[in-house]
C-alpha positions as CSV (number, residue, x, y, z in Angstrom):
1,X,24.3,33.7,4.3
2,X,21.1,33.1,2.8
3,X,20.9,30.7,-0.5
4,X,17.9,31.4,-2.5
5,X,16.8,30.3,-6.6
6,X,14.0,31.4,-9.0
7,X,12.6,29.8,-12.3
8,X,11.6,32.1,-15.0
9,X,11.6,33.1,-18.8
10,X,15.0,34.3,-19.6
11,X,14.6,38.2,-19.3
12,X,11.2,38.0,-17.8
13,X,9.3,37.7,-14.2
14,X,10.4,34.3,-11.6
15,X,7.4,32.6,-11.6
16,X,8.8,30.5,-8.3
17,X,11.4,32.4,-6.3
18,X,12.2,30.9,-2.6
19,X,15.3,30.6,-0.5
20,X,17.1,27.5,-0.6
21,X,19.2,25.6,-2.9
22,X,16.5,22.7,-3.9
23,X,19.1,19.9,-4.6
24,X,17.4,18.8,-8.1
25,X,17.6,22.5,-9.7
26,X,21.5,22.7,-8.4
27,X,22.2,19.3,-9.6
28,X,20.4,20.2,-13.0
29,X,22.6,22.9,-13.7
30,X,25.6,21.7,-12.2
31,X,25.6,24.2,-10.0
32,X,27.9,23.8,-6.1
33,X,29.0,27.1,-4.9
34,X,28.9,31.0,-5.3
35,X,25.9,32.8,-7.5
36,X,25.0,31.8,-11.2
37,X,22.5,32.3,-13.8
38,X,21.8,29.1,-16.4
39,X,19.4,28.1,-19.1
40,X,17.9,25.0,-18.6
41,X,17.4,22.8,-21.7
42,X,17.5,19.3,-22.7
43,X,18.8,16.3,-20.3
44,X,19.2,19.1,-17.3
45,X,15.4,20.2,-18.0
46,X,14.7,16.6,-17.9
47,X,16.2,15.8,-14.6
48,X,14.9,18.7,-13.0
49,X,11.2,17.6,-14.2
50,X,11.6,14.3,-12.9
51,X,12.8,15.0,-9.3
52,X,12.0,18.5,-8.9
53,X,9.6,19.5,-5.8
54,X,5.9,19.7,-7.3
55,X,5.9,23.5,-6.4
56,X,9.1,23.5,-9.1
57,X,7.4,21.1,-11.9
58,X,4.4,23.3,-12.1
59,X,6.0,26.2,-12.5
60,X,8.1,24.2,-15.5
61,X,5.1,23.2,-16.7
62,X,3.6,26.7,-17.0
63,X,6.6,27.8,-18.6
64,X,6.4,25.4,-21.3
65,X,7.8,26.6,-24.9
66,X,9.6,29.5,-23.0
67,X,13.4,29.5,-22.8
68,X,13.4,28.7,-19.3
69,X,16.2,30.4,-16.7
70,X,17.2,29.1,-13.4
71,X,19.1,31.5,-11.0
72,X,20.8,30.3,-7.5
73,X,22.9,32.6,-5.3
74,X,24.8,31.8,-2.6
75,X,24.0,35.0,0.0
76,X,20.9,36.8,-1.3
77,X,22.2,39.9,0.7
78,X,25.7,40.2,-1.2
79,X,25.9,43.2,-3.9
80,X,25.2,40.7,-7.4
81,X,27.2,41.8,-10.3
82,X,24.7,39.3,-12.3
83,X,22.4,41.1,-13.7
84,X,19.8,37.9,-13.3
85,X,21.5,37.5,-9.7
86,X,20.7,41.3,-9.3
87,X,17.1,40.8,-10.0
88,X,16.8,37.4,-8.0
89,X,17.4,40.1,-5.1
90,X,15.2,42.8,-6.1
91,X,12.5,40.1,-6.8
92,X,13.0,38.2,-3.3
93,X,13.4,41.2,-1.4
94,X,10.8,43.6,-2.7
95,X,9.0,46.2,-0.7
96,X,11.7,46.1,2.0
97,X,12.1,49.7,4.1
98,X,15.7,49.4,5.0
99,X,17.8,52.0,5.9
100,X,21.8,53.0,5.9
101,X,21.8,52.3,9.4
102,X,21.6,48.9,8.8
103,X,18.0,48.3,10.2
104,X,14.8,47.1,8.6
105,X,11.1,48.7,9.6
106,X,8.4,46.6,10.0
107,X,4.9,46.4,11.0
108,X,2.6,43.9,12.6
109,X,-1.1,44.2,13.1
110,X,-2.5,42.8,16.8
111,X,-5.3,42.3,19.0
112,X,-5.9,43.4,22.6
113,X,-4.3,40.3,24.6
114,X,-0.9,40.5,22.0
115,X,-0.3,43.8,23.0
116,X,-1.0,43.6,26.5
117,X,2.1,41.0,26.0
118,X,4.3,42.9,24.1
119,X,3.7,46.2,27.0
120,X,4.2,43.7,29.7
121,X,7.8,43.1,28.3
122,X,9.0,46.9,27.9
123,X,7.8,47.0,24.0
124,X,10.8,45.1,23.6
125,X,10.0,41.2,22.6
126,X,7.2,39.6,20.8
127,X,5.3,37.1,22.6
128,X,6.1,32.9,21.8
129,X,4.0,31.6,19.4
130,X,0.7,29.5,20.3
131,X,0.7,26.0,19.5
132,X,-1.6,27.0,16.5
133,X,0.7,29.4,15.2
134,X,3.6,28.1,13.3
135,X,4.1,31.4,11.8
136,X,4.9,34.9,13.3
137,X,3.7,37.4,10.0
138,X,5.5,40.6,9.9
139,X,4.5,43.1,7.2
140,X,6.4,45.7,4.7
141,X,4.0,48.5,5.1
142,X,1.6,50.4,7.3
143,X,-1.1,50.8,4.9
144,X,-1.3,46.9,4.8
145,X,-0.9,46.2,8.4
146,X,-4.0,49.1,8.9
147,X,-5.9,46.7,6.5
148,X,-5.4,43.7,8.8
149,X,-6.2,45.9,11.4
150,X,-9.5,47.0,10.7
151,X,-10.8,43.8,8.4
152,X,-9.2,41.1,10.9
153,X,-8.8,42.4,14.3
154,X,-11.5,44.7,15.0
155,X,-13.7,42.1,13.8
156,X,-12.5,39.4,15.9
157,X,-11.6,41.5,19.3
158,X,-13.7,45.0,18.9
159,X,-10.2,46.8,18.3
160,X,-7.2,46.4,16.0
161,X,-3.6,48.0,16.6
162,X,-0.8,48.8,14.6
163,X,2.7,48.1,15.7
164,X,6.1,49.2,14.0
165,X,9.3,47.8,15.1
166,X,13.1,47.6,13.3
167,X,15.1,44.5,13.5
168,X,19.0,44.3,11.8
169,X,18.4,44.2,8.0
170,X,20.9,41.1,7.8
171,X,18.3,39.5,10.3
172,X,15.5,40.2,8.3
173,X,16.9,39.3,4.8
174,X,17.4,35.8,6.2
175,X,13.4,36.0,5.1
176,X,12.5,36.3,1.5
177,X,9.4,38.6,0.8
178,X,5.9,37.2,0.5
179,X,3.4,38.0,-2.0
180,X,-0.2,37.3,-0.3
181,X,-1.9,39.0,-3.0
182,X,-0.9,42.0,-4.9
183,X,0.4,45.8,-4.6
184,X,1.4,46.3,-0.9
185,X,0.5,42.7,0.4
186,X,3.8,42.2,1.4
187,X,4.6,39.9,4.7
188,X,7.7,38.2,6.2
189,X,6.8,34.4,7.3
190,X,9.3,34.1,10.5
191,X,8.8,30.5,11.3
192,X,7.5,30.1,15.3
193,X,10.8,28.7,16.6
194,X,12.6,31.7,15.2
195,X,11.0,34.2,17.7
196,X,13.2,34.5,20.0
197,X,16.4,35.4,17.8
198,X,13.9,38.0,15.9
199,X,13.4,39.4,19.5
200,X,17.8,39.3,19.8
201,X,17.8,41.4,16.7
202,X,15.6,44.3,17.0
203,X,16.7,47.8,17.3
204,X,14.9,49.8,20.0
205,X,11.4,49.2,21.1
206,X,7.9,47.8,19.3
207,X,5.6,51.6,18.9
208,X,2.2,51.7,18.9
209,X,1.0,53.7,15.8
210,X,-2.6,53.0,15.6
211,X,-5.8,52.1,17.3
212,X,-9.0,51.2,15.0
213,X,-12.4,50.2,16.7
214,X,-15.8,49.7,15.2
């Protein structure tokens, strides 16, 4: 199960949307088990301003003369009859290519030496992180990993590939979508240590898809 919250308007956008149950928003609305939806006013909005995260209090702060809604849910991947619950999802797992076989595609830009690593083990697990890589970025489409290619790795090595690879959706929705900018800048941010169970949980083998050089 994967417990996530956002802070928004009530019937607008989350302006903060994360996984996770921070304890000051559950305790502000009272809120211990299963999925709800609950306006936050008065001596809960005050609690929640005083020991919220900063992250949290800013996005308060911006939302200041707005009736302000907080959402938690239990399992982010459980059918919401909510219909704030419902959009918690649709907000936390946007731009997701799943399928009814129960497997997420994703893509992954590399350089040269990466995919040397990834051939050397079948095209079936990703390599450990490095010590300065605390994060292993997946991304929801092909046109944005083909950006990465060619303005990152062609750049930096003289040649930028494009990997695609499908993991179990339940592995991947233990990962809430990130926004890095807008439109199709979609990633995952798989933390370093979670590697090897991503590399438990894919379905077939890593493809090549593209090759870009200067």
């Amino acid at each position: 199960m994967v417990k996530a919250y956002g802070i928004g308007p009530v019937g607008g956008e989350f302006v903060r949307a994360d996984a996770g149950w921070p304890p000051a928003l559950a305790a502000a609305c009272g809120h211990r088990a299963g999925s709800g939806a609950y306006r936050l006013d008065g001596p809960g909005l005050a609690h929640l301003i005083e020991h919220a995260d900063p992250d949290d209090i800013a996005a308060l702060r911006w939302l200041d003369g707005d009736d302000i809604l907080a959402v938690l849910t239990e399992d982010l991947a459980a059918p919401a009859t909510d219909p704030d619950v419902a959009r918690l999802a649709a907000h936390l797992l946007a731009g997701r290519v799943e399928d009814a076989a129960g497997t997420t595609t994703l893509w992954r830009p590399v350089g040269p030496q990466e995919l040397r690593l990834v051939e050397a083990s079948g095209w079936r697990r990703w390599p450990p992180r490095l010590p300065d890589q605390p994060i292993f970025y997946p991304v929801l489409n092909e046109a944005y990993a083909t950006q990465i290619a060619r303005e990152w790795n062609v750049p930096a090595s003289g040649v930028g590939h494009v990997t695609r690879f499908r993991v179990q959706t339940l592995f991947a929705r233990r990962y809430t979508t990130k926004r890095a900018g807008g439109g199709h800048i979609l990633e995952l941010w798989i933390p370093a240590e979670d590697v090897g169970a991503l590399n438990e949980h894919l379905v077939g083998t890593i493809e090549l898809v593209g090759t870009y050089t200067d």
